[in-house]
C-alpha positions in Angstrom: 19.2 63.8 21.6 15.4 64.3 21.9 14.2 67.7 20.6 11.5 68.7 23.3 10.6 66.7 26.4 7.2 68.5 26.0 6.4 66.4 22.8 5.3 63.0 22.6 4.8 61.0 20.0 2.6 57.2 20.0 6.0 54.4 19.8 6.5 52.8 16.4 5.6 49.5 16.8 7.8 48.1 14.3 11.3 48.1 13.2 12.6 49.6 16.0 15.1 48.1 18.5 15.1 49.7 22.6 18.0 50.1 24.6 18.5 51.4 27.9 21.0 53.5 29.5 20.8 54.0 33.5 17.4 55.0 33.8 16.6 56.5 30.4 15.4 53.9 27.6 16.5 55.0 24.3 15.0 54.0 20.8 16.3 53.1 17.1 15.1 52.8 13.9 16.6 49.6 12.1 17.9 51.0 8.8 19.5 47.3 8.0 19.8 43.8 8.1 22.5 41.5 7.6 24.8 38.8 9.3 28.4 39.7 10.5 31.5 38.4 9.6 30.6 35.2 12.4 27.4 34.9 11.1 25.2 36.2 13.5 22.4 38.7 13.0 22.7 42.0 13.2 21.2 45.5 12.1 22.4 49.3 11.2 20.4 51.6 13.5 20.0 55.3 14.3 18.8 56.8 17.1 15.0 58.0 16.6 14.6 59.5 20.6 13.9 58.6 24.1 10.8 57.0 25.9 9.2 59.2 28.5 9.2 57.0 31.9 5.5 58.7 32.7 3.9 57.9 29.8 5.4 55.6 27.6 5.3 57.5 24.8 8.2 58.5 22.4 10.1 61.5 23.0 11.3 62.1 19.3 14.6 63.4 17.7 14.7 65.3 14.3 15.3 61.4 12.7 12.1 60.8 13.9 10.8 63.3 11.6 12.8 62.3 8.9 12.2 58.8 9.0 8.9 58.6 9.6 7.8 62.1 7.7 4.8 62.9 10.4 4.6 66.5 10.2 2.2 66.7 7.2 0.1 64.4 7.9 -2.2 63.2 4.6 -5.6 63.8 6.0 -9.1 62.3 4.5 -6.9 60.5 2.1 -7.8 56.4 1.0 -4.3 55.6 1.1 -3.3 53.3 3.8 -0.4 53.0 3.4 2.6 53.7 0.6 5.0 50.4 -0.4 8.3 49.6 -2.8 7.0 47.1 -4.9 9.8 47.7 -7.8 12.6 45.4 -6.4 10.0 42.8 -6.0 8.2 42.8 -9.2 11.9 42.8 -11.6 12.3 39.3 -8.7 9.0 37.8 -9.9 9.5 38.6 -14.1 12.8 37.1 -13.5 11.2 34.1 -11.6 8.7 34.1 -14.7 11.1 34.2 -17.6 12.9 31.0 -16.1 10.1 29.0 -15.5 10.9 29.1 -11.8 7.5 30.8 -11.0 5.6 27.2 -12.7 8.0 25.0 -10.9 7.2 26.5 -7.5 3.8 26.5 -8.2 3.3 22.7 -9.7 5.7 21.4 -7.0 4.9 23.4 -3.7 0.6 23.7 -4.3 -0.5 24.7 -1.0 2.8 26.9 0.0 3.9 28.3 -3.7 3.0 32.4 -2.6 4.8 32.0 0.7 7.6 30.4 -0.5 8.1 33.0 -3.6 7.5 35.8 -0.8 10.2 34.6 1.3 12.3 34.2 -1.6 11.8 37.5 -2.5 12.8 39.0 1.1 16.0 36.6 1.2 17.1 38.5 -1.9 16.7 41.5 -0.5 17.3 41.6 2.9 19.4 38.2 3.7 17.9 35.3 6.1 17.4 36.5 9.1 13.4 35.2 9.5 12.5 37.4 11.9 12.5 40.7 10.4 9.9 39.2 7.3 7.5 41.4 8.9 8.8 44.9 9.2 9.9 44.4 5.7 6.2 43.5 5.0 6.0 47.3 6.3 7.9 48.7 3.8 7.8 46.3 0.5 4.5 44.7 -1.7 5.6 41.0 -1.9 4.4 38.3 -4.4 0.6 38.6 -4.3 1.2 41.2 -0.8 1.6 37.5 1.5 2.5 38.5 4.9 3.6 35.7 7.2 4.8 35.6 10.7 7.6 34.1 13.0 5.3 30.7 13.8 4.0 30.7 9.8 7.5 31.0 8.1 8.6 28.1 10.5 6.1 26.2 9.4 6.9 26.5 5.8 10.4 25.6 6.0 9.5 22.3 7.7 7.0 21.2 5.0 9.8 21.6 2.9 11.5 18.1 3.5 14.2 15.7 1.3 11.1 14.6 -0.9 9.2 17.5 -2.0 12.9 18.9 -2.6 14.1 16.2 -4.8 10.4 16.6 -6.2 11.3 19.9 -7.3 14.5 19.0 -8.5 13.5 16.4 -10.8 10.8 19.2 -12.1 13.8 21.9 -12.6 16.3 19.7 -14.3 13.5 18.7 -16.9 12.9 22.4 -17.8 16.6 23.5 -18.4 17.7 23.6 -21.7 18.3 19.7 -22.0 21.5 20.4 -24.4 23.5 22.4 -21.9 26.7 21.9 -20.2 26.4 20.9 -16.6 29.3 22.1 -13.9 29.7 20.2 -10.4 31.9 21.7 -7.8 32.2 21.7 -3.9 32.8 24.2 -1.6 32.3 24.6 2.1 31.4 27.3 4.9 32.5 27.6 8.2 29.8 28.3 11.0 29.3 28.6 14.9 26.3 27.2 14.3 25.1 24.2 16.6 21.8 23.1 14.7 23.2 22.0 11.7 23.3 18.1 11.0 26.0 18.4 8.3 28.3 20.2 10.5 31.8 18.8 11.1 35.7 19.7 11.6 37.4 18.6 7.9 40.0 20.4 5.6 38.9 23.8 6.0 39.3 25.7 2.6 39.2 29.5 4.5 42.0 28.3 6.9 39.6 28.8 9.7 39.7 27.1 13.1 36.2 25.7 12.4 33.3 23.3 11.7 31.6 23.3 8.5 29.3 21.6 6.1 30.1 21.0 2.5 28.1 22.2 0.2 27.9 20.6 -3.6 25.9 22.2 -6.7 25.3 21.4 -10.1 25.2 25.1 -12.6 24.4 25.2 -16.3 26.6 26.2 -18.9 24.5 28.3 -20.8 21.4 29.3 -18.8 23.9 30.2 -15.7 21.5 28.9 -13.2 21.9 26.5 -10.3 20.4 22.7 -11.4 20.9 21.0 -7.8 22.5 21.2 -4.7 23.0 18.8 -1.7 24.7 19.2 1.9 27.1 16.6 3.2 29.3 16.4 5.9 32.0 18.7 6.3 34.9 15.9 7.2 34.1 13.9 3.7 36.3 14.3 1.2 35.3 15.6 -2.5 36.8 12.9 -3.9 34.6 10.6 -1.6 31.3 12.2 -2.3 31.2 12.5 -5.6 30.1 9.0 -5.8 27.0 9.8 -3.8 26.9 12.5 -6.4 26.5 10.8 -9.5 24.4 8.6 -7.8 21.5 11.4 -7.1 21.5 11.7 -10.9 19.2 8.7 -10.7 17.0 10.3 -8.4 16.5 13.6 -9.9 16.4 12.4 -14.2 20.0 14.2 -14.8 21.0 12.2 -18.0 23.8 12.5 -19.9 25.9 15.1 -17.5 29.1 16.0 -18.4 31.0 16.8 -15.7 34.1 19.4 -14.8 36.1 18.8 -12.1 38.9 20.1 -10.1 41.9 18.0 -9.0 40.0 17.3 -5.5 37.8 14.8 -6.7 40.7 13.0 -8.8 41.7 9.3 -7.5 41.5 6.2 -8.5 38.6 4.4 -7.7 36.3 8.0 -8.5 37.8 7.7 -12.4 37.1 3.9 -12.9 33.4 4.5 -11.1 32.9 7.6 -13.7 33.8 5.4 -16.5 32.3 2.7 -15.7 28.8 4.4 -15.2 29.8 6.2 -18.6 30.0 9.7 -17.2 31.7 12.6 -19.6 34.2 14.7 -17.4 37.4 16.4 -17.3 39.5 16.3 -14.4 42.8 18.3 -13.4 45.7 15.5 -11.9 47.1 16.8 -9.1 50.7 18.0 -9.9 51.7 15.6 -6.7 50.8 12.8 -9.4 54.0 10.4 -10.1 52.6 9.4 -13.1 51.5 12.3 -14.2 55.0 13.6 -14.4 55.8 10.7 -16.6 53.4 11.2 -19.0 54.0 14.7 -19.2 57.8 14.4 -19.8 57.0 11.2 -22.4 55.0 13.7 -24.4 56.2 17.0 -23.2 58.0 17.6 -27.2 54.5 16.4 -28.7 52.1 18.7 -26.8 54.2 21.8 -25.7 52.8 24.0 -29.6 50.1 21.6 -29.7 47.2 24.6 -29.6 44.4 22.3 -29.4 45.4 20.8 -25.9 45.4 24.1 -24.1 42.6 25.0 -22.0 42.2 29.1 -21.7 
């Protein structure tokens, strides 16, 4: 509840959400930001006071004060204004130290600070675009870019299927060349109508669902993502993995060895693996006829045979 109806304050104009109640229109700090278990934006709030129907103005609560700290007022001071800049300067020595910083840079020229400053707010606050700026309010990004609504948009469009496989080509290069490569599949499920991947398939949550599939290549040792595509969520594994190994063309992976689980194992996916000369490993399904034959040929041979466990 508002303190004093005889005290007004100017209305924030940012991070702050109205809602009104009969004839009274109420106001809230966002505190948060995040999507909900559906997906959908959403926000933590508290209630910061009421606007006055006369004026306009903000009839504050004792949150007010807390939150926005107006009763001692720095007077004659330089300072504009007071930002966290910790969170996002340990994000850009960590972009440094891999080499992600150059690859940015080399690959996206004209859009390399925006795209580092998004970055940045994705890892801390999520991807809901369209609260960039109020974090702007409270946080120093990379080199202090602030962007808005119709400037973010814009940078996610110039990012298209050939300046991304530019920048993969660019990122598998500066791995450590002698590391391990892991490829696996998942998928998400989403309410989402504006995705072009987005299908009904085998549904790995159980969920009553579309969803798109979602494919990555991770290294061994440097435990960083090397690639990742999207494909439609009624293929298969086993079925894309061709188009997979294919993309190894297009982004200079050589010599990949890959780790896979029983999803991707048939027929036609081992004889185009070893005909391309690809290293893998590759669980058979326990559904496997043969399998069971093999195993209960050489069941006496292998059962203390420590070298053919996997831990």
């Amino acid at each position: 509840m508002a303190l004093d109806n005889s005290v007004k304050v100017p209305l924030p104009g940012q991070g702050i959400v109205k809602y009104k109640s009969g004839d009274v229109v109420y106001v809230y700090y966002i505190t948060r930001i995040y999507r909900n278990e559906k997906g959908k934006p959403t926000n933590d709030r508290v209630s910061i006071g009421k606007i006055d129907a006369e004026t306009g103005m903000l009839i504050p609560n004792r949150n007010y004060y807390e939150i926005y700290a107006k009763s001692n007022p720095l007077k004659d001071s330089d300072i504009e204004s007071i930002k966290s800049c910790g969170v996002t300067f340990a994000i850009d020595s960590q972009f440094r130290e891999t080499g992600l910083y150059d690859v940015i840079k080399r690959r996206f020229p004209k859009n390399a600070d925006k795209i580092i400053a998004l970055a940045e707010y994705m890892l801390c606050e999520g991807n809901v675009m369209s609260y960039y700026e109020d974090w702007y309010d409270e946080v120093y990004p990379y080199n202090g870019t602030k962007l808005g609504s119709a400037e973010i948009s814009r940078v996610f469009q110039s990012i298209d299927y050939k300046s991304r496989m530019d920048f993969f080509r660019t990122w598998i290069y500066a791995r450590k060349q002698s590391e391990y490569i892991a490829y696996d599949v998942t998928s998400f499920s989403s309410y989402s109508s504006g995705i072009e991947a987005l299908e009904w398939g085998y549904n790995r949550d159980k969920e009553s669902l579309p969803q798109p599939n979602f494919a990555m290549y991770y290294g061994q040792e440097s435990m960083l993502p090397l690639y990742y595509c999207m494909y439609p969520g009624s293929v298969p594994d086993k079925t894309h993995l061709v188009y997979m190994l294919r993309d190894n063309e297009l982004i200079g992976c050589k010599n990949a060895k890959y780790v896979l689980d029983r999803g991707f194992f048939s027929a036609d996916n081992l004889k185009y693996m070893t005909d391309a000369g690809a290293r893998f490993i590759v669980s058979v399904p326990n559904s496997s006829s043969f399998a069971k034959e093999l195993i209960d040929k050489y069941r006496s041979e292998i059962v203390n045979r420590s070298e053919c466990r996997i831990s």
